[in-house]
C-alpha positions as CSV (number, residue, x, y, z in Angstrom):
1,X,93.9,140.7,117.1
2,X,96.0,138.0,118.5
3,X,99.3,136.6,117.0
4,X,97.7,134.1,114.6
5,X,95.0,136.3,113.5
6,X,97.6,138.9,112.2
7,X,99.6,136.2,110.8
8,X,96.8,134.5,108.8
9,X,95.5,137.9,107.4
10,X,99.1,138.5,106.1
11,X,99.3,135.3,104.4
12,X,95.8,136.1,103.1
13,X,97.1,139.5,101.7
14,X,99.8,137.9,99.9
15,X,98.0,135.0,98.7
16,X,95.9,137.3,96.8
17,X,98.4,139.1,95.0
18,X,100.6,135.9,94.1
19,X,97.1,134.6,92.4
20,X,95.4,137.4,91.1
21,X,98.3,139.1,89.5
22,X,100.9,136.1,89.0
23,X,99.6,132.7,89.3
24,X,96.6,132.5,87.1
25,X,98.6,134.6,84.1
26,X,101.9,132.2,84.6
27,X,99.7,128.9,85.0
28,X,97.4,129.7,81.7
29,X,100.1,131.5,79.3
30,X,102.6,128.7,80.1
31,X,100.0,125.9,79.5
32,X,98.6,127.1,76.4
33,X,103.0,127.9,75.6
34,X,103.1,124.1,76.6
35,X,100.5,122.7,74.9
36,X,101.0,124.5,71.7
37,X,104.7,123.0,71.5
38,X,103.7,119.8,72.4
39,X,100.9,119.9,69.6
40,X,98.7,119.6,72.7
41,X,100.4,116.0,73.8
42,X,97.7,115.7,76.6
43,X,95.0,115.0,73.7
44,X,96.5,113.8,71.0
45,X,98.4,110.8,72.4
46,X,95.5,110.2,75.3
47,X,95.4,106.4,73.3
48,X,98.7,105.8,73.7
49,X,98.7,107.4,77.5
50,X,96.3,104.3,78.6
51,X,98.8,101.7,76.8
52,X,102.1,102.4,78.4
53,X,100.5,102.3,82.1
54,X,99.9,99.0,82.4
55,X,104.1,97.9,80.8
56,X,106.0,96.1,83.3
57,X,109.3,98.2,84.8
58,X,112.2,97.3,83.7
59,X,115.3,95.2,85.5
60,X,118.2,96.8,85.9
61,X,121.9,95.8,85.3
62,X,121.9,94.2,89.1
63,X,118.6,91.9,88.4
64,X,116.6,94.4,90.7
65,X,112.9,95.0,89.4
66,X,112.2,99.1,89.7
67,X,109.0,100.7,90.7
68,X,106.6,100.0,87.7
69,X,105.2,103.2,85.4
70,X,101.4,102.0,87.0
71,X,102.9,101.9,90.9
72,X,104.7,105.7,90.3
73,X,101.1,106.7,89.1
74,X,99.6,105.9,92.3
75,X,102.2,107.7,93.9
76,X,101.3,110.8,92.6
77,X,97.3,109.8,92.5
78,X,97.5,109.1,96.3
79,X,98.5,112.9,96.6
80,X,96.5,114.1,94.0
81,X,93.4,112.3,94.9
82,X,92.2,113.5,98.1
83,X,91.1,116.5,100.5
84,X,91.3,118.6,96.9
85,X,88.3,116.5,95.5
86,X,86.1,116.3,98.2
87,X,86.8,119.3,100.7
88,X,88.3,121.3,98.0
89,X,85.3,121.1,95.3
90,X,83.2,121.7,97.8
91,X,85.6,124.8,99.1
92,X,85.3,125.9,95.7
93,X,82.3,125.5,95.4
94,X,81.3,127.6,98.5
95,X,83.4,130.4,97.9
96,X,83.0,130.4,94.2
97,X,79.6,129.9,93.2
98,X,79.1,126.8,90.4
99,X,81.4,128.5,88.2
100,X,84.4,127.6,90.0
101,X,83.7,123.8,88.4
102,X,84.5,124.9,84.6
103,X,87.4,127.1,86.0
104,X,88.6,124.1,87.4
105,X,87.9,121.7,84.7
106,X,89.9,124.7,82.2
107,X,93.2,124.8,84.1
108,X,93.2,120.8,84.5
109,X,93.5,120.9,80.0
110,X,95.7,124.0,80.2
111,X,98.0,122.4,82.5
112,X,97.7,119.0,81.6
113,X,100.7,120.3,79.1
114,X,102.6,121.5,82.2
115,X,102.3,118.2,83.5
116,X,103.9,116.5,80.1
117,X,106.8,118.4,80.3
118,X,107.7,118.8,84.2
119,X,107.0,114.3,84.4
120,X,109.4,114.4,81.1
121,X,111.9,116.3,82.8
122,X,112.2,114.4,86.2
123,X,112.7,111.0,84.0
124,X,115.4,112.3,82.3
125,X,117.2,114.0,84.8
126,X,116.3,111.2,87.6
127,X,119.5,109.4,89.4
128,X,120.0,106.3,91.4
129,X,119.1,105.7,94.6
130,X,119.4,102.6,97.2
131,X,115.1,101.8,96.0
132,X,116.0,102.4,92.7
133,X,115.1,105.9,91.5
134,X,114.7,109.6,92.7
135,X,114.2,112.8,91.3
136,X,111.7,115.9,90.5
137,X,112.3,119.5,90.0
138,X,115.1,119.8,92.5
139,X,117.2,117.6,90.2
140,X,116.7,118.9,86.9
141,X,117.2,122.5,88.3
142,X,120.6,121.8,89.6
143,X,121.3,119.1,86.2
144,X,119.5,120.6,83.4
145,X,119.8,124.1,84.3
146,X,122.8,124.3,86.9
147,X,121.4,126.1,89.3
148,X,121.9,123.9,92.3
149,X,120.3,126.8,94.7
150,X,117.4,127.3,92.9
151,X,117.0,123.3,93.6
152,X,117.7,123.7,97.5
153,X,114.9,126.3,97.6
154,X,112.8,124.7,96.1
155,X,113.6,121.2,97.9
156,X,113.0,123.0,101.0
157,X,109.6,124.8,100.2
158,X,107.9,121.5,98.8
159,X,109.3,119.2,101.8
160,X,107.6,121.9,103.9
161,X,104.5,122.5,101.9
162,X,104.0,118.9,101.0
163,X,105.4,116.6,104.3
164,X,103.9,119.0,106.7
165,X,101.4,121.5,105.8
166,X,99.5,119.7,103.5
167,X,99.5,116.6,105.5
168,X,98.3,118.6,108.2
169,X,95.6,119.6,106.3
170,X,94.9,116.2,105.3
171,X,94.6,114.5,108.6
172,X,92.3,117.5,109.5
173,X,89.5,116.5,107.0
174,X,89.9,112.9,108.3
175,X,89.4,114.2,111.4
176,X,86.5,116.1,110.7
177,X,84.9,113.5,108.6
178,X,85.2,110.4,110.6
179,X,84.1,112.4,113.8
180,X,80.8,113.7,112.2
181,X,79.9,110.3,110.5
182,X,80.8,107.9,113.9
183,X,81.4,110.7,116.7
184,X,85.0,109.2,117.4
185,X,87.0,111.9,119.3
186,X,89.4,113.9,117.5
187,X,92.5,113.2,119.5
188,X,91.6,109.4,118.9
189,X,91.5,109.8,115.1
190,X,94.6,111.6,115.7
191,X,97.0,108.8,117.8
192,X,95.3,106.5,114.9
193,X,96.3,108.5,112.0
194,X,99.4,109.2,113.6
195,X,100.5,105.6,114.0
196,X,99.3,104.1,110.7
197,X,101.5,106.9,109.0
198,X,104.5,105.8,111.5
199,X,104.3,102.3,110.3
200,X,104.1,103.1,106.6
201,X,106.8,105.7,106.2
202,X,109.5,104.2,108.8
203,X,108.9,101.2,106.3
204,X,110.3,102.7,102.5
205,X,109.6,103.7,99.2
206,X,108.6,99.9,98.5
207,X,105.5,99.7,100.8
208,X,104.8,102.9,100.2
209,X,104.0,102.0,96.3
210,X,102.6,98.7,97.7
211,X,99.9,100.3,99.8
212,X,99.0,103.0,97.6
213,X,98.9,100.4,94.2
214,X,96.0,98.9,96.1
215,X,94.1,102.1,98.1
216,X,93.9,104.5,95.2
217,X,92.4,102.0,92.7
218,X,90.0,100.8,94.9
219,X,88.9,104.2,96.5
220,X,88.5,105.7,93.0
221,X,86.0,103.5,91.7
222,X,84.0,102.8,94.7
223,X,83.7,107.0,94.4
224,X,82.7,107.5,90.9
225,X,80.6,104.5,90.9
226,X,78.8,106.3,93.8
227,X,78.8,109.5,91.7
228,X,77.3,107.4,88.2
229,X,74.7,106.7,90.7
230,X,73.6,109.8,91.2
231,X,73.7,111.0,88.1
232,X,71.2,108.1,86.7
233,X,69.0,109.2,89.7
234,X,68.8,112.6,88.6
235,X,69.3,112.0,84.9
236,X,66.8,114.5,83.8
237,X,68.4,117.3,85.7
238,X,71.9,117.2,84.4
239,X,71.7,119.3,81.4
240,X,70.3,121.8,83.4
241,X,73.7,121.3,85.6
242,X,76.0,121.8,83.0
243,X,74.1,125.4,81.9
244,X,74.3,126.3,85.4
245,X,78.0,125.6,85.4
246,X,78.7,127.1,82.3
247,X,77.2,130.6,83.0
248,X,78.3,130.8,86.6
249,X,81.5,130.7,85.0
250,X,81.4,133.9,83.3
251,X,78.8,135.6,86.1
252,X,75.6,135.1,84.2
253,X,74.3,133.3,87.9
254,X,75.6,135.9,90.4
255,X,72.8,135.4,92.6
256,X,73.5,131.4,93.5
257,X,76.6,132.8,95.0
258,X,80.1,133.7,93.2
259,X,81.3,136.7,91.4
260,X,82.9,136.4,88.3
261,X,86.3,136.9,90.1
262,X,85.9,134.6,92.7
263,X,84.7,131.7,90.3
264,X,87.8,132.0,88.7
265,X,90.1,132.5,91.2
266,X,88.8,129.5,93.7
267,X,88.4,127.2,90.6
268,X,92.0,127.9,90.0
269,X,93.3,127.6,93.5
270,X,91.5,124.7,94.0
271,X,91.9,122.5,90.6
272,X,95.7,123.6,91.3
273,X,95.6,122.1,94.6
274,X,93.9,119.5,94.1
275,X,95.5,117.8,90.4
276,X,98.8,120.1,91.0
277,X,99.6,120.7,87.5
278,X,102.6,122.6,86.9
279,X,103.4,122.4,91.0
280,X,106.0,120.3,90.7
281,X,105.0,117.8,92.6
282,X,103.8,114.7,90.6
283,X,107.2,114.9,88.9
284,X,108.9,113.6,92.1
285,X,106.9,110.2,91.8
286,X,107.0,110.5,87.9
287,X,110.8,110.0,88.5
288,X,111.1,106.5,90.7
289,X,109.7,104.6,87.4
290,X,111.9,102.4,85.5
291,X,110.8,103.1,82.3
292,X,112.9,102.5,78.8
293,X,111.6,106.3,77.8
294,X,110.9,109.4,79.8
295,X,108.3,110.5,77.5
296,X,106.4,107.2,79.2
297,X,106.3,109.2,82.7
298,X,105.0,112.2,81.1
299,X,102.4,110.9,79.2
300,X,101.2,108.7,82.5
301,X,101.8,111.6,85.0
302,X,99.7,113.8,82.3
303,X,96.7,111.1,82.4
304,X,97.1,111.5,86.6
305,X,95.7,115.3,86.0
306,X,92.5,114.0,84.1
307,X,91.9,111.3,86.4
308,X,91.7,113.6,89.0
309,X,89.9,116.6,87.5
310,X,87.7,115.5,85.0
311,X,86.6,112.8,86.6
312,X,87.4,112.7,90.6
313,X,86.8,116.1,90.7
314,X,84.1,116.4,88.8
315,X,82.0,113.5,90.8
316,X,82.3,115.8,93.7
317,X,80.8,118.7,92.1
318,X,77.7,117.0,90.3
319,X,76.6,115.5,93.6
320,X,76.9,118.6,95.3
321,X,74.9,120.7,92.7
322,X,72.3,117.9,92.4
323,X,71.5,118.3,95.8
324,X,71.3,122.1,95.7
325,X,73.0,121.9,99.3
326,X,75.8,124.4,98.1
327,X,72.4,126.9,98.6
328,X,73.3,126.6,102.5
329,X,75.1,129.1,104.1
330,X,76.6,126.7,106.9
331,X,78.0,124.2,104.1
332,X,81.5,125.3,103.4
333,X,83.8,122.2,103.6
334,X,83.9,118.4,103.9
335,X,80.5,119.0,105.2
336,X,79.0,120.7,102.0
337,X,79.9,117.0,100.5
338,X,78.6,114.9,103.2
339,X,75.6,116.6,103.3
340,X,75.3,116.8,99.1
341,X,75.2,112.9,99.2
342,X,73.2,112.3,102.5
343,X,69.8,113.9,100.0
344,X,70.7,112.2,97.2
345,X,71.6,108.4,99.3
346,X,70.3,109.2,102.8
347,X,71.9,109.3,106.1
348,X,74.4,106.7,105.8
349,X,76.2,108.2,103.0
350,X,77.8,110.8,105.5
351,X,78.9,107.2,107.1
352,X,80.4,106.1,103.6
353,X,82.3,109.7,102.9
354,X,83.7,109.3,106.6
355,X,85.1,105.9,105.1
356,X,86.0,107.1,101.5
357,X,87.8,110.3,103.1
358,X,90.1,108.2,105.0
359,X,91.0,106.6,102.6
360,X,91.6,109.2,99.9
361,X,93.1,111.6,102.7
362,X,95.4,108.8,104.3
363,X,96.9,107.8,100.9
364,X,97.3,111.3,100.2
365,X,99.6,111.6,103.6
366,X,101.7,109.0,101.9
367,X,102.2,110.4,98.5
368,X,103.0,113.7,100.5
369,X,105.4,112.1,102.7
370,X,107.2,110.9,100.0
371,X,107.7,114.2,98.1
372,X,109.6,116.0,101.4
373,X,111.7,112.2,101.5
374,X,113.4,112.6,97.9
375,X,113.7,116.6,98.3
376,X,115.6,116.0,101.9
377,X,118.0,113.6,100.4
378,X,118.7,115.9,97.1
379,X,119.8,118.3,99.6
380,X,121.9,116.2,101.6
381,X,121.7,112.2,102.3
382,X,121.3,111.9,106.5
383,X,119.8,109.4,108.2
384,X,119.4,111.8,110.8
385,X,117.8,114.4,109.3
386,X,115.6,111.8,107.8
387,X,114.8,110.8,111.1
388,X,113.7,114.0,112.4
389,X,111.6,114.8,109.1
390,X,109.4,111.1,109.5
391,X,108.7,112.1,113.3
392,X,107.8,115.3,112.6
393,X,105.3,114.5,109.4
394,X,104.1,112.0,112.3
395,X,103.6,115.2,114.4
396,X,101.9,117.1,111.8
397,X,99.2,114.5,111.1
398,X,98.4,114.4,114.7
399,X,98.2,118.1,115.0
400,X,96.0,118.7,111.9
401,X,93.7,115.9,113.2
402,X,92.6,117.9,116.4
403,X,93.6,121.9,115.6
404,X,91.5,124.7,113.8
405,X,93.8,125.1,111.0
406,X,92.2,128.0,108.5
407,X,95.4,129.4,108.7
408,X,97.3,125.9,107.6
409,X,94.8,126.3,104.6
410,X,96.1,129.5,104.2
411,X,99.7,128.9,104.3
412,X,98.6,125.8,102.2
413,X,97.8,127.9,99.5
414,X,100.8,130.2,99.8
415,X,103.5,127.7,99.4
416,X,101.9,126.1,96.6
417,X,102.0,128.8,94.2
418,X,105.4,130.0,95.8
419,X,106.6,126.2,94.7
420,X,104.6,126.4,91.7
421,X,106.3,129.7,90.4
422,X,109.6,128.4,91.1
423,X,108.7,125.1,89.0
424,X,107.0,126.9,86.0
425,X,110.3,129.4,85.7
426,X,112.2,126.2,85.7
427,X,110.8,124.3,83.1
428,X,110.2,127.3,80.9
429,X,113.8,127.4,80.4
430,X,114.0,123.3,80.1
431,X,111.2,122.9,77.8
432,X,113.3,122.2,74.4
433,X,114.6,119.0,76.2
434,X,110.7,117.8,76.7
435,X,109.9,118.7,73.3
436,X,112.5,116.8,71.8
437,X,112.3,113.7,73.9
438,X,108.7,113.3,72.9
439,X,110.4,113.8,69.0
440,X,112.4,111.1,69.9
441,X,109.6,109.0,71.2
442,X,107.1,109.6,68.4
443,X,109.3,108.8,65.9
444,X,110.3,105.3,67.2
445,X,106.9,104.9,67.9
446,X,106.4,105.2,64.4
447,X,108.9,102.9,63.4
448,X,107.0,100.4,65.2
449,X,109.4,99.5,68.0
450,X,109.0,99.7,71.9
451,X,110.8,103.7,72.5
452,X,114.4,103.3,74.3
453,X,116.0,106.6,75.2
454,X,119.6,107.7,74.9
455,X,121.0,111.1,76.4
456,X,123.1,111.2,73.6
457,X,120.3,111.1,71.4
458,X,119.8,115.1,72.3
459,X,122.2,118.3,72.0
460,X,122.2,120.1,75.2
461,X,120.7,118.2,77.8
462,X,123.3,118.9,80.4
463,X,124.1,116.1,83.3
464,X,122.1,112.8,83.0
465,X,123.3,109.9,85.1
466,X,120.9,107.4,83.8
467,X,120.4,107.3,80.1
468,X,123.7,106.4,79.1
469,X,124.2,104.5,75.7
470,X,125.5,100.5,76.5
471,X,129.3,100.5,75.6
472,X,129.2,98.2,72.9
473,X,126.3,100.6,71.0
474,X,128.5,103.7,71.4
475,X,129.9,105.5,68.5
């Protein structure tokens, strides 16, 4: 057994215990904890979720006009919304049996509350930057809770995880995709990728929202119009779907492939990757929005999770068991999908996925980029260091467009739930301040007027460097 081999096995081995024994308990308790605090925000204010998306951001003292609540959305859509929904359903899928689709569709309203409260959190303990906003777990670990080394760790793990690893990962499903559907050569794909990245990182935060505001749109509804389509083609078969689903979960269906055990577990890992939930992620783009009330970025950042689950997600999955191509032993990845929708839409629908994969993968690279960007510069602001992180996210998305990378799935996999257990201890401990910002924002929602948050407004929030009360309003 070579180097690699002995190194993906132990990352294997540990990835098993982090999930079996930790993750799933910590992800489901604290959701349901969340949820139940929050008098399950993620349903009850789903109205009021669609209204603030489309408000305007607000100028600041200087006249400059901030990133907009619906351009820090597709943010953190562009790294929600890609390889997870189409490689990693059908992943799931594979390794899970049908099952592994309600598991997935459970932890997305579990965690949903997660998502309130970690979005919640990054507004309010966001600072100034020379784009306008940046913050995220980092910040409100070393403002909220003091612990400015619990923030470097966890900077460094999700600049690591997110800029190169799962970039890598991204560019490799590209890869894969666009070679099968037009036989380009990988190491083509790769200089491509690998340019079209430099041009869009080297250029800021600005073009970054600019090109993701009109990608992820765009590349969501062309999808699930694709998927509505083949549900009205097989209309008669879908309740039949949704029974299968439903007792694969609980291992009623063993023999179509997926234990109890591993339904659950890959529907987890996989709905985790894929709408990151409690990760700590999305609350870095949930941060950059100039927004009169943080509860606004949670409630947004919360709809990002059912955009992506319940309904991204979810399109994957029905055109893959419509097709009955998750029966195939040699269907395990980005394949599984192609081949789902080449039976239901023919040959050139491997020709269309090669297209839609791009650009839900590439837009994903963006989002990702970003993350490791405002992580870098919470531990320290250098050009240089900047520098050498851009060039090397560059590298990564070349190398994961023409390497075998099961084991940069596997590490994947282990510093996401090392990154989401350092999150979900974090905002245990910083819930009260979510809970009673979104008091704060009900009730002068209530009154009838637009909700305007004050730090002051709260006992014991700790450092804020933002929501400071206008001299002339102080007491």
């Amino acid at each position: 057994m070579g180097w690699s081999e002995a190194l993906d096995q132990l990352i294997i081995t540990l990835n098993d215990y982090l999930y079996t024994y930790v993750m799933v308990a910590l992800l489901i308790i604290l959701g349901l904890f969340f949820s139940f605090r929050t008098k399950f925000v993620q349903f009850r204010l789903l109205k009021e979720m669609f209204r603030v998306i489309f408000e305007k951001s607000t100028i600041s003292a200087e006249g400059k006009k901030g990133i907009s609540s619906f351009q820090a959305f597709t943010i953190s859509a562009a790294s929600r919304i890609g390889t997870g929904n189409l490689a990693g359903v059908a992943t799931a899928i594979a390794a899970g049996g049908p099952g592994a689709v309600f598991w997935m569709w459970i932890i997305a309203l579990i965690g949903a509350g997660s998502s309130f409260v970690e979005s919640t959190l990054a507004q309010v303990y966001k600072v100034k930057d020379k784009d306008g906003f940046r913050g995220g777990p980092a910040y409100y670990m070393e403002r909220g809770l003091n612990k400015r080394w619990m923030g470097i760790i966890f900077a460094v793990t999700i600049t690591f995880c997110f800029g190169l690893v799962f970039n890598a990962v991204q560019s490799n499903t590209i890869s894969v995709a666009v070679n099968e559907g037009f036989a380009v050569p990988k190491p083509v794909i790769g200089i491509i990728l690998a340019v079209l990245t430099a041009l869009v990182i080297f250029g800021g935060l600005k073009r970054i929202a600019h090109v993701t505001q009109i990608l992820v749109p765009v590349m969501a509804v062309i999808y699930l119009f694709v998927a509505l389509f083949v549900l009205i083609i097989n209309i008669t078969e879908i309740p039949a779907m949704f029974m299968l689903i439903v007792k694969s979960a609980f291992g009623l269906e063993e023999a179509l492939g997926g234990t109890l055990g591993a339904a659950v577990m890959n529907g987890i890992k996989r709905g985790l990757f894929s709408n990151e939930a409690g990760m700590g992620s999305a609350p870095n783009a949930a941060a950059t929005a100039a927004v009169s009330h943080p509860a606004k970025q949670g409630l947004i950042q919360t709809l990002g999770v059912f955009v992506d689950t319940i309904l991204v997600c979810s399109a994957t999955a029905f055109i893959i068991l419509l097709s009955g191509e998750y029966l195939r032993e040699d269907s395990l990845s980005i394949n599984l999908t192609q081949s789902a929708l080449s039976v239901h839409l023919g040959e050139w629908a491997a020709l269309f996925l090669a297209v839609a994969i791009f650009l839900f993968a590439f837009s994903s690279v963006i989002g990702n980029y970003y993350y490791g960007e405002t992580n870098i510069e919470f531990i320290k602001e250098s050009r240089t260091a900047l520098f050498i992180y851009r060039l090397a996210v560059v590298a990564m998305v070349y190398f994961g467009s023409v390497a075998k990378i099961s084991l940069v799935w596997n590490m994947a996999d282990l510093f996401m739930a090392i990154m989401a257990l350092i999150n979900l201890i974090a905002i245990a401990m910083l819930y009260k301040v979510a809970v009673a910002v979104l008091k704060d924002y009900q009730k002068q929602r209530k009154a009838g007027k637009d909700p305007v948050f004050y730090a002051d407004s709260i006992e014991g929030i700790g450092r804020t460097e933002h929501w400071q009360r206008p001299q002339k309003q102080r007491k």
